[in-house]
HTML snippet that shows the backbone in 3Dmol.js (N, CA, C, O; Angstrom):
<script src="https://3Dmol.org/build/3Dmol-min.js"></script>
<div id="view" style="width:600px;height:400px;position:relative"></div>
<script>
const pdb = `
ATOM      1  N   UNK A   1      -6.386 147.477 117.070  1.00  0.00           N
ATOM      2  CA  UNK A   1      -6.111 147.891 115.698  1.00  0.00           C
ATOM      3  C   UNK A   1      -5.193 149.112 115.679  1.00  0.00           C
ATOM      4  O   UNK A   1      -3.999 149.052 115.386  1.00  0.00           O
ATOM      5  N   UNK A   2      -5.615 149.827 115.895  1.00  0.00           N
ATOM      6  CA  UNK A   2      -4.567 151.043 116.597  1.00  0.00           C
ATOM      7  C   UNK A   2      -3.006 150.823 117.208  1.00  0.00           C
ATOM      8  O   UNK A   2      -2.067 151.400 116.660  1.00  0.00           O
ATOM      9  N   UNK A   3      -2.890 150.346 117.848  1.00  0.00           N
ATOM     10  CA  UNK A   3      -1.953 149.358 118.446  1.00  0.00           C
ATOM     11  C   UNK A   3      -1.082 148.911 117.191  1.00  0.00           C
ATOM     12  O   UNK A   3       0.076 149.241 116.932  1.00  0.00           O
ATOM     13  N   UNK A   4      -1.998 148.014 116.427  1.00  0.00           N
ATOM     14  CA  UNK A   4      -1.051 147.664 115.284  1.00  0.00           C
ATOM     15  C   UNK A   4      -0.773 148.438 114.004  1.00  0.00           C
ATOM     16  O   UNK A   4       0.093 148.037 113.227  1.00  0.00           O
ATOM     17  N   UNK A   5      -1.364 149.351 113.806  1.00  0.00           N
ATOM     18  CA  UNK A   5      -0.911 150.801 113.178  1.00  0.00           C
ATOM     19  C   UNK A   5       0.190 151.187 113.565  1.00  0.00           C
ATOM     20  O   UNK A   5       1.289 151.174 113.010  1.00  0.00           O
ATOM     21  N   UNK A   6      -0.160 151.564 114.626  1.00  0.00           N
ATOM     22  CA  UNK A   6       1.645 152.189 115.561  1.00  0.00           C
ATOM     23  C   UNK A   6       2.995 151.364 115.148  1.00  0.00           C
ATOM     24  O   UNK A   6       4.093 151.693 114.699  1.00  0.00           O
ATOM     25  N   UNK A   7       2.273 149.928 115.583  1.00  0.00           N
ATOM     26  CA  UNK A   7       3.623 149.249 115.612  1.00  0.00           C
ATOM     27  C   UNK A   7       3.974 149.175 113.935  1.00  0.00           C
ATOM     28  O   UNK A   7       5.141 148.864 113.695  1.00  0.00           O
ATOM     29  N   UNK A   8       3.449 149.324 113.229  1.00  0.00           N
ATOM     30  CA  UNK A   8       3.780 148.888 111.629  1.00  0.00           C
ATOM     31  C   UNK A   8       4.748 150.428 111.143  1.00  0.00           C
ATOM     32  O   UNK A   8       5.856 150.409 110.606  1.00  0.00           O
ATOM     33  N   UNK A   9       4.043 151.524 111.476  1.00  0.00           N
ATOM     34  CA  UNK A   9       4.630 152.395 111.526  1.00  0.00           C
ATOM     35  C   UNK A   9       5.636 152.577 111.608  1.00  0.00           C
ATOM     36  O   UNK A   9       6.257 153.057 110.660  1.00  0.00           O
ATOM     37  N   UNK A  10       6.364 152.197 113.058  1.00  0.00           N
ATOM     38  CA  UNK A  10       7.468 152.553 113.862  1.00  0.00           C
ATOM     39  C   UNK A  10       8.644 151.385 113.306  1.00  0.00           C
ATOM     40  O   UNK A  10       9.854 151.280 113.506  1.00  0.00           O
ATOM     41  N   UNK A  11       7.790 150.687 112.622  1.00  0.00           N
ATOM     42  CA  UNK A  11       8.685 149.433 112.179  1.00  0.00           C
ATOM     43  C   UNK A  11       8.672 148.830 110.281  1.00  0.00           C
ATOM     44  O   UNK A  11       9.196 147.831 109.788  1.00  0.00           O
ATOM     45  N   UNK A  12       8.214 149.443 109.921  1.00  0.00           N
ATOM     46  CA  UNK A  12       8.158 149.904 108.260  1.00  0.00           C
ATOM     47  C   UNK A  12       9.124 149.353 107.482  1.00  0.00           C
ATOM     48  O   UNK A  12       8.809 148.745 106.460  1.00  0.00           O
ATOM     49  N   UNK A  13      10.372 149.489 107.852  1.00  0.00           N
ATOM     50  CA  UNK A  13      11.478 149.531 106.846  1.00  0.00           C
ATOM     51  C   UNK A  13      11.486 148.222 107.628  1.00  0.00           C
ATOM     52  O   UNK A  13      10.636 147.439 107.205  1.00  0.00           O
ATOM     53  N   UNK A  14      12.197 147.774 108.635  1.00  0.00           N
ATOM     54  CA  UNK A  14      12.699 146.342 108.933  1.00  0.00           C
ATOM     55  C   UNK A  14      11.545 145.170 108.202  1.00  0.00           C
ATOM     56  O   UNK A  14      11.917 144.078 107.770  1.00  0.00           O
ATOM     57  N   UNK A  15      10.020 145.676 108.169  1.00  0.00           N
ATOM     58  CA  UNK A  15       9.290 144.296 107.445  1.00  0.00           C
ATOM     59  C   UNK A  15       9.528 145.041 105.898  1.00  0.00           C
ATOM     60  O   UNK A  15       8.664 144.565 105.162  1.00  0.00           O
ATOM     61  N   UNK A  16      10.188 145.810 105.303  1.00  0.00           N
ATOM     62  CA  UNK A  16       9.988 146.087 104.310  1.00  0.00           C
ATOM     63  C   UNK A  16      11.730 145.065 104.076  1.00  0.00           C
ATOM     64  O   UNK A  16      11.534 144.359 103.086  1.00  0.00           O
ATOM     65  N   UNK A  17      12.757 144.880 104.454  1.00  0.00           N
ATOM     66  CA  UNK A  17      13.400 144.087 104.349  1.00  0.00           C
ATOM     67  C   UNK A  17      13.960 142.859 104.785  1.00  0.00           C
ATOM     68  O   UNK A  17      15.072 142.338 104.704  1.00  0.00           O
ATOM     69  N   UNK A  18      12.398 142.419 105.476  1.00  0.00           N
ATOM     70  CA  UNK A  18      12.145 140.710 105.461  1.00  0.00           C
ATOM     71  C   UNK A  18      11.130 140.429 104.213  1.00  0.00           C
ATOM     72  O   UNK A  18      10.757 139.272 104.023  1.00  0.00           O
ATOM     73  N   UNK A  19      10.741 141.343 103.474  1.00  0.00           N
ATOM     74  CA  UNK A  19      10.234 140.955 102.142  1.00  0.00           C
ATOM     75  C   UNK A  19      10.689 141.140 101.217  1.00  0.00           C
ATOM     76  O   UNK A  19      10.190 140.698 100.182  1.00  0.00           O
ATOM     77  N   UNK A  20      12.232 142.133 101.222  1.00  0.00           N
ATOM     78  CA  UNK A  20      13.104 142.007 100.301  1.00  0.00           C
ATOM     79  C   UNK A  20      14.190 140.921 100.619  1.00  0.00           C
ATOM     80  O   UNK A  20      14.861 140.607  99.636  1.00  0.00           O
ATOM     81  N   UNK A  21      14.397 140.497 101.401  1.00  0.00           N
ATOM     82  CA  UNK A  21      15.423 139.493 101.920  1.00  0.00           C
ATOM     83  C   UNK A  21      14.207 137.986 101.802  1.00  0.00           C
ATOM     84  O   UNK A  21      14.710 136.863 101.771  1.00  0.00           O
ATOM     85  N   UNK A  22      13.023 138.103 101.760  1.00  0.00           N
ATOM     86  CA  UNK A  22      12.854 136.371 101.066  1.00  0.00           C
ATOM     87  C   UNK A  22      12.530 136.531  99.743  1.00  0.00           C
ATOM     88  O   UNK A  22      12.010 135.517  99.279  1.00  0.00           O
ATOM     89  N   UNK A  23      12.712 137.910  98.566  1.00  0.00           N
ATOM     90  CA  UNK A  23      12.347 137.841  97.433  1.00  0.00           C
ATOM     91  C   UNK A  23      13.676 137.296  97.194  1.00  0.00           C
ATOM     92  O   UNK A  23      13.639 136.258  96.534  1.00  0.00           O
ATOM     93  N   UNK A  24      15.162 137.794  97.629  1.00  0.00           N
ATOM     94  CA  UNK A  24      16.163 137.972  97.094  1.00  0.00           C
ATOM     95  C   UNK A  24      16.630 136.405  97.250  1.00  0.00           C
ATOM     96  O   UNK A  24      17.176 135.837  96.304  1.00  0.00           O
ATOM     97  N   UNK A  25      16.303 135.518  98.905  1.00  0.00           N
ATOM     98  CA  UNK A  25      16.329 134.458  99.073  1.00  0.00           C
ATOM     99  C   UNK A  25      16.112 133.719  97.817  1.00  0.00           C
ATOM    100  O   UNK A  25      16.995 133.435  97.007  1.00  0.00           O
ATOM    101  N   UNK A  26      14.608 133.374  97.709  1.00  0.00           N
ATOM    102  CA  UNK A  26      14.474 132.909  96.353  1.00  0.00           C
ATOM    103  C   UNK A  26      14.851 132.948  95.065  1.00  0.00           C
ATOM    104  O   UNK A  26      14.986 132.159  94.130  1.00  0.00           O
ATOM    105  N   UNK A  27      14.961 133.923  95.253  1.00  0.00           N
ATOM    106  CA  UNK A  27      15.889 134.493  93.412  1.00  0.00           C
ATOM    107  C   UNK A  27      17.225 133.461  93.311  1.00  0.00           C
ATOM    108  O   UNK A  27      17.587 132.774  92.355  1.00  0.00           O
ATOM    109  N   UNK A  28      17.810 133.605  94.629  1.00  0.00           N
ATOM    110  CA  UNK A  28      19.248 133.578  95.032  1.00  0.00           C
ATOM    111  C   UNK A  28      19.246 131.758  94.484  1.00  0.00           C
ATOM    112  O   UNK A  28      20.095 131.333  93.700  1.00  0.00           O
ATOM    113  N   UNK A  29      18.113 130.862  95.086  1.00  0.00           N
ATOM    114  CA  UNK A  29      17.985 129.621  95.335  1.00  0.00           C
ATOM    115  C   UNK A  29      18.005 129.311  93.841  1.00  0.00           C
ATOM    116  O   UNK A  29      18.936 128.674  93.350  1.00  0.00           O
ATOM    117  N   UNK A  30      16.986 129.757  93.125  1.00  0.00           N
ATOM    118  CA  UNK A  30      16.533 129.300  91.602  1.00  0.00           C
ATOM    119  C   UNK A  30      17.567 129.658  90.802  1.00  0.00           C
ATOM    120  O   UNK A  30      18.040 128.872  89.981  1.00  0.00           O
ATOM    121  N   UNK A  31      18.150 131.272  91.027  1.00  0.00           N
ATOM    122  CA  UNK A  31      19.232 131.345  89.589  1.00  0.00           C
ATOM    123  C   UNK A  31      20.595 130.673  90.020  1.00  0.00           C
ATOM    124  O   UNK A  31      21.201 129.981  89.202  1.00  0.00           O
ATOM    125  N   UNK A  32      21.062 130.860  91.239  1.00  0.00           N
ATOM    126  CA  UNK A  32      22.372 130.631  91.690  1.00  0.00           C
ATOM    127  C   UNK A  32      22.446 128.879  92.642  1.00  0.00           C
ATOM    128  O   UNK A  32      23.356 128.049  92.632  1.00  0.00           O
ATOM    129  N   UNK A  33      21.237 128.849  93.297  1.00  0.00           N
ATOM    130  CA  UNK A  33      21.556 127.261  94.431  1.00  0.00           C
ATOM    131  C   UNK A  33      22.333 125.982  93.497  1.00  0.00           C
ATOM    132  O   UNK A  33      22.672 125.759  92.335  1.00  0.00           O
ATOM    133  N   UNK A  34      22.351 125.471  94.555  1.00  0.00           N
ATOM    134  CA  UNK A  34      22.530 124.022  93.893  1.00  0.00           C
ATOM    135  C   UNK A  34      21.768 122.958  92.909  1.00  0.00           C
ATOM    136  O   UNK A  34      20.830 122.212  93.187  1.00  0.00           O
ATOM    137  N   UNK A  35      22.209 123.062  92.127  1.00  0.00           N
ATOM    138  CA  UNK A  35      21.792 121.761  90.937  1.00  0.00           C
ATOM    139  C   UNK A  35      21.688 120.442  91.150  1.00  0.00           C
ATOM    140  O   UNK A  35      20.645 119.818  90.954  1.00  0.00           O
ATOM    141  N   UNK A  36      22.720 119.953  91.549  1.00  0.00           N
ATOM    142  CA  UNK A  36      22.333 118.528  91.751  1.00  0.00           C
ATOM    143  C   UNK A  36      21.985 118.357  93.221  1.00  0.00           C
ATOM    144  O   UNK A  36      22.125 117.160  93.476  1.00  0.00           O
ATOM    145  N   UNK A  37      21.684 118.871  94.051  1.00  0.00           N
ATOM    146  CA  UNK A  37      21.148 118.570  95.550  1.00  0.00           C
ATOM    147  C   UNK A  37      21.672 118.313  96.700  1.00  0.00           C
ATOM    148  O   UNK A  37      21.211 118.063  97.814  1.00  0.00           O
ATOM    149  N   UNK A  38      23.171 118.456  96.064  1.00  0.00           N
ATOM    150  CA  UNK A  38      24.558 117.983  97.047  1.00  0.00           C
ATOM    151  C   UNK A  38      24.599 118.507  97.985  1.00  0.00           C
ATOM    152  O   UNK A  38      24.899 118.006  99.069  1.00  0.00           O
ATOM    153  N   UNK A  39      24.181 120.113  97.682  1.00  0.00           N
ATOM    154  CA  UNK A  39      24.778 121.165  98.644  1.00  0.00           C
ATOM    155  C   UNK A  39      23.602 121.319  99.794  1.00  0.00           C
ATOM    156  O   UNK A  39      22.556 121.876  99.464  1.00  0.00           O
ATOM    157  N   UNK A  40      23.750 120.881 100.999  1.00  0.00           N
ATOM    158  CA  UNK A  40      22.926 121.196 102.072  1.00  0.00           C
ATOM    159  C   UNK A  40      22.536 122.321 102.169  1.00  0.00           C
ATOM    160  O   UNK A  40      21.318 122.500 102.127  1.00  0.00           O
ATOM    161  N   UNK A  41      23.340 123.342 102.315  1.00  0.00           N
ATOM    162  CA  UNK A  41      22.803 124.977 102.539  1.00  0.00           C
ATOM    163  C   UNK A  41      21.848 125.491 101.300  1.00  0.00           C
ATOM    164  O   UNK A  41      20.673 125.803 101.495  1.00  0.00           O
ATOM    165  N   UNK A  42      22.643 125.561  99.648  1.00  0.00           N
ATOM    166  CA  UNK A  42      21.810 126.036  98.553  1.00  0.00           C
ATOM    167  C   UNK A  42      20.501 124.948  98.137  1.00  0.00           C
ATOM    168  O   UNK A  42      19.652 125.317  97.325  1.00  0.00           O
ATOM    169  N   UNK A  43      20.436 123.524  98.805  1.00  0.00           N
ATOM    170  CA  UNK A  43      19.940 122.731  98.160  1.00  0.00           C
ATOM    171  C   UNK A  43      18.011 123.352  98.247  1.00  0.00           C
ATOM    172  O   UNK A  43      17.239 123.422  97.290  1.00  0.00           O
ATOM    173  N   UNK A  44      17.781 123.628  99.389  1.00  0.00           N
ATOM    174  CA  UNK A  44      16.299 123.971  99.903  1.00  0.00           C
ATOM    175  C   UNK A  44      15.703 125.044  99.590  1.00  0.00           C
ATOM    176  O   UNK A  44      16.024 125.926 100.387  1.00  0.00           O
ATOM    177  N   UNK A  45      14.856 125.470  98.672  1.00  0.00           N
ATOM    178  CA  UNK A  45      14.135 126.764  98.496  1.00  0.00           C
ATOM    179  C   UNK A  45      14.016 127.405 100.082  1.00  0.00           C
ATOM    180  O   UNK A  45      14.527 128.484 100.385  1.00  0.00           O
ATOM    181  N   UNK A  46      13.325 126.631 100.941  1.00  0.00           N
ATOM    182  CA  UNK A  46      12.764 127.150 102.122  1.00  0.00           C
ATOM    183  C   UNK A  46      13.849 127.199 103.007  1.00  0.00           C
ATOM    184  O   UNK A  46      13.266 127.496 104.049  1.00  0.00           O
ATOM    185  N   UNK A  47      14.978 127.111 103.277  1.00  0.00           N
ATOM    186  CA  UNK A  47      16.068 127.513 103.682  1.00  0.00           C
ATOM    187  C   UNK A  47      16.767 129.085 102.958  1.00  0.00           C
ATOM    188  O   UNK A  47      17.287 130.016 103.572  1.00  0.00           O
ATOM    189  N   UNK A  48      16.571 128.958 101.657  1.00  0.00           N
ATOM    190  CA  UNK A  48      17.191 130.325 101.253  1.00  0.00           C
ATOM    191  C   UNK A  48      16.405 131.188 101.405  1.00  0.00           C
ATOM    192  O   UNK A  48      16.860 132.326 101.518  1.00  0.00           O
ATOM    193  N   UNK A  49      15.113 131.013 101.460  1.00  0.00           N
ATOM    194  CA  UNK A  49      14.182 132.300 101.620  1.00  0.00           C
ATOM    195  C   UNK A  49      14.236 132.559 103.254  1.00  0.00           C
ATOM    196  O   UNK A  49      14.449 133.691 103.687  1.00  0.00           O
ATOM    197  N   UNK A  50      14.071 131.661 103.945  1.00  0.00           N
ATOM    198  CA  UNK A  50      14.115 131.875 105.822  1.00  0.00           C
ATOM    199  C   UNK A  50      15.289 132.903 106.103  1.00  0.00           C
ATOM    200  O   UNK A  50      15.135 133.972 106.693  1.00  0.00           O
ATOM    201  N   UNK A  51      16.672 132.349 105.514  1.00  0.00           N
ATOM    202  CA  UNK A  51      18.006 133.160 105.495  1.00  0.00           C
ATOM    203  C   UNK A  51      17.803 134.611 104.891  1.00  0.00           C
ATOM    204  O   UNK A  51      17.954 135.735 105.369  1.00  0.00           O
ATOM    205  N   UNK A  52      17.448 134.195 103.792  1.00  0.00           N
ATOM    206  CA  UNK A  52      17.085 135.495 103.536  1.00  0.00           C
ATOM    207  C   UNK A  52      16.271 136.743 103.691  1.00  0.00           C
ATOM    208  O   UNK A  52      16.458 137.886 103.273  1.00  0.00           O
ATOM    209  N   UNK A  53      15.185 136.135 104.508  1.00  0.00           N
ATOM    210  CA  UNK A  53      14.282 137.031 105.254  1.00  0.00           C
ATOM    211  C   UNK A  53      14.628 137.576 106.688  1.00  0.00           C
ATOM    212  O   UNK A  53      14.260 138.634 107.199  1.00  0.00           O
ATOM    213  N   UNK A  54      15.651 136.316 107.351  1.00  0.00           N
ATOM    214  CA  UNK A  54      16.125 136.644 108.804  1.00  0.00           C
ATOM    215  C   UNK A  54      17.195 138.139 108.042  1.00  0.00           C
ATOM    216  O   UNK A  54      16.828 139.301 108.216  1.00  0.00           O
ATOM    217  N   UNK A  55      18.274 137.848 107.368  1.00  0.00           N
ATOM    218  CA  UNK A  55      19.350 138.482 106.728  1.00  0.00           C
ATOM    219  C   UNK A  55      18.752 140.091 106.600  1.00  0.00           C
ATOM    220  O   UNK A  55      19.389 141.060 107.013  1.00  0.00           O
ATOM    221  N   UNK A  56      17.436 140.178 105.964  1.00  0.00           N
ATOM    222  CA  UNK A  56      16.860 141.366 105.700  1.00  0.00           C
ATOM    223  C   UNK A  56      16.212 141.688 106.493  1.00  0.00           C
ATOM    224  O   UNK A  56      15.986 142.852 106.161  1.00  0.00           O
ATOM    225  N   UNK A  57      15.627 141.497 107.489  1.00  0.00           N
ATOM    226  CA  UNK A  57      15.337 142.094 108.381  1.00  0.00           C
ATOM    227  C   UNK A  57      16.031 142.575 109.277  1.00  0.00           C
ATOM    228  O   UNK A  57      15.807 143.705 109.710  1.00  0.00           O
ATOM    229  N   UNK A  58      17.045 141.783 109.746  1.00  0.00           N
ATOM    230  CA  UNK A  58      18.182 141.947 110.484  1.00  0.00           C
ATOM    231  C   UNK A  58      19.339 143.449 109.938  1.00  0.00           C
ATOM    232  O   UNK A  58      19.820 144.310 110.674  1.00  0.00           O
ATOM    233  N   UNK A  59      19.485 143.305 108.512  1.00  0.00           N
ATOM    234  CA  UNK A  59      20.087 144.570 107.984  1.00  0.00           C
ATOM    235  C   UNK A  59      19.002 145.544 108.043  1.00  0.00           C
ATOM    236  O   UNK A  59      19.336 146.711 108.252  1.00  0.00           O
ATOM    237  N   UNK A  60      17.895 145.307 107.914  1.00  0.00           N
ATOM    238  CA  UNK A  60      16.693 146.730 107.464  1.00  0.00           C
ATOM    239  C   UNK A  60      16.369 146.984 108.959  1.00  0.00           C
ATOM    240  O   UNK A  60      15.781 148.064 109.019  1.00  0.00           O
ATOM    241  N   UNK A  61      16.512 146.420 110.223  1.00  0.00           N
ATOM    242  CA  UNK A  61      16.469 146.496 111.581  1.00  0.00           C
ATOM    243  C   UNK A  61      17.647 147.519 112.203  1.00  0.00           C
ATOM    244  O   UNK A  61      17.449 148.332 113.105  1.00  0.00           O
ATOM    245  N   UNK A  62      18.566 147.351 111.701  1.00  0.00           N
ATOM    246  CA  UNK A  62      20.049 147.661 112.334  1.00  0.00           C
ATOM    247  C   UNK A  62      19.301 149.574 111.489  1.00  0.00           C
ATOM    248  O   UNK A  62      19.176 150.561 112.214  1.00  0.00           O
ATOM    249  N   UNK A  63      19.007 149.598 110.206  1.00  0.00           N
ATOM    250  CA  UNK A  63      18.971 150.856 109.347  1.00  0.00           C
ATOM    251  C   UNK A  63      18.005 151.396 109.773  1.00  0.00           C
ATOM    252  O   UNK A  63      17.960 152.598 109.511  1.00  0.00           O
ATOM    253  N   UNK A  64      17.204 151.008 110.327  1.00  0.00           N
ATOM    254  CA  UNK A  64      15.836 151.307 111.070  1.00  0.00           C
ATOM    255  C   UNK A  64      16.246 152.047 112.276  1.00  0.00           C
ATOM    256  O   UNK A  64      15.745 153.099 112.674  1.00  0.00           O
ATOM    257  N   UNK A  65      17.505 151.182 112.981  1.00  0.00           N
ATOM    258  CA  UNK A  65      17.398 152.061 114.265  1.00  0.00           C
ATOM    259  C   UNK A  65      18.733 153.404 114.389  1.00  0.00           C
ATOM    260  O   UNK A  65      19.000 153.951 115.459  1.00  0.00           O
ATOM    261  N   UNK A  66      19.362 153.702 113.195  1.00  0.00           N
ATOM    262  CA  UNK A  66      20.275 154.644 112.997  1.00  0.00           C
ATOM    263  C   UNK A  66      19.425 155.552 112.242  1.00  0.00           C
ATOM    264  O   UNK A  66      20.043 156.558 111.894  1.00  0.00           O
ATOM    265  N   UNK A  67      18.018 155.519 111.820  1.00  0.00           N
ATOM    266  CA  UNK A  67      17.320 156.586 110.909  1.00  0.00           C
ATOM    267  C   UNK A  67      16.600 157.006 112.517  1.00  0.00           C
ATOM    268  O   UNK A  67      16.564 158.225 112.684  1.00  0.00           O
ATOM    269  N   UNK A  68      16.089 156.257 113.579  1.00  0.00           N
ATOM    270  CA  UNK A  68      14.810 156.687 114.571  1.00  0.00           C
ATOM    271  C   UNK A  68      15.995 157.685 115.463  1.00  0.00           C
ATOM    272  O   UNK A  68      15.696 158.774 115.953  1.00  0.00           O
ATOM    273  N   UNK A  69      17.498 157.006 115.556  1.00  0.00           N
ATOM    274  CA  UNK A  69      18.079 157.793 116.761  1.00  0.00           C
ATOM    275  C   UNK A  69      18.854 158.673 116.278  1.00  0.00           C
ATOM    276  O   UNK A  69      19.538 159.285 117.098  1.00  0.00           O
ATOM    277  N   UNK A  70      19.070 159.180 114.149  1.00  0.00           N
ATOM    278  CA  UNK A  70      19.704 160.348 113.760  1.00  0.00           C
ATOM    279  C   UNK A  70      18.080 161.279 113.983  1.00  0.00           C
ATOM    280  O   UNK A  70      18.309 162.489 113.960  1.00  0.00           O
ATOM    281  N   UNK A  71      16.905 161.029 114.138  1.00  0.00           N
ATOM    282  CA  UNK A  71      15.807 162.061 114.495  1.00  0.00           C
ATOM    283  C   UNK A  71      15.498 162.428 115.142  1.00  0.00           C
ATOM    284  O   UNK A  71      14.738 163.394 115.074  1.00  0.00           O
ATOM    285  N   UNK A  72      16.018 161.712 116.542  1.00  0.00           N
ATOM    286  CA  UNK A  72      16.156 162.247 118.161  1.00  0.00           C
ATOM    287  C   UNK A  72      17.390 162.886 117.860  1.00  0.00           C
ATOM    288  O   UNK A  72      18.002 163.492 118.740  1.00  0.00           O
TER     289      UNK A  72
END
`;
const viewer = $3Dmol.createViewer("view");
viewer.addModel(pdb, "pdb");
viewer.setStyle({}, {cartoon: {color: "spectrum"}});
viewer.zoomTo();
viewer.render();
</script>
């Protein structure tokens, strides 16, 4: 338990933008995707939210590690 304290800690912001990157996913799918079903990429709820959760974590990861090594 401890263990996973630490790690949530040290890692905060990157899951804080894999839960803004599958809110935004979804948003993205319902107001903006595809309508008639044509489109392979916009067509899948569960494709825009995956993208969008990899996407945000991946940006909130990269911001994560320029905030830990401007504090060293």
């Amino acid at each position: 338990m401890e263990m996973m304290i630490r790690l949530f800690k040290q890692n905060w912001l990157t899951l804080l933008g894999i839960v803004i990157g599958i809110v935004s996913g979804y948003l993205y799918w319902f107001y903006v995707g595809c309508v008639d079903g044509t489109c392979p990429i916009d067509a899948s709820p569960m494709l825009n939210i995956l993208r969008g959760g990899l996407l945000g974590g991946l940006l909130f990861s990269f911001i994560n590690g320029l905030v830990v090594k401007r504090k060293e």
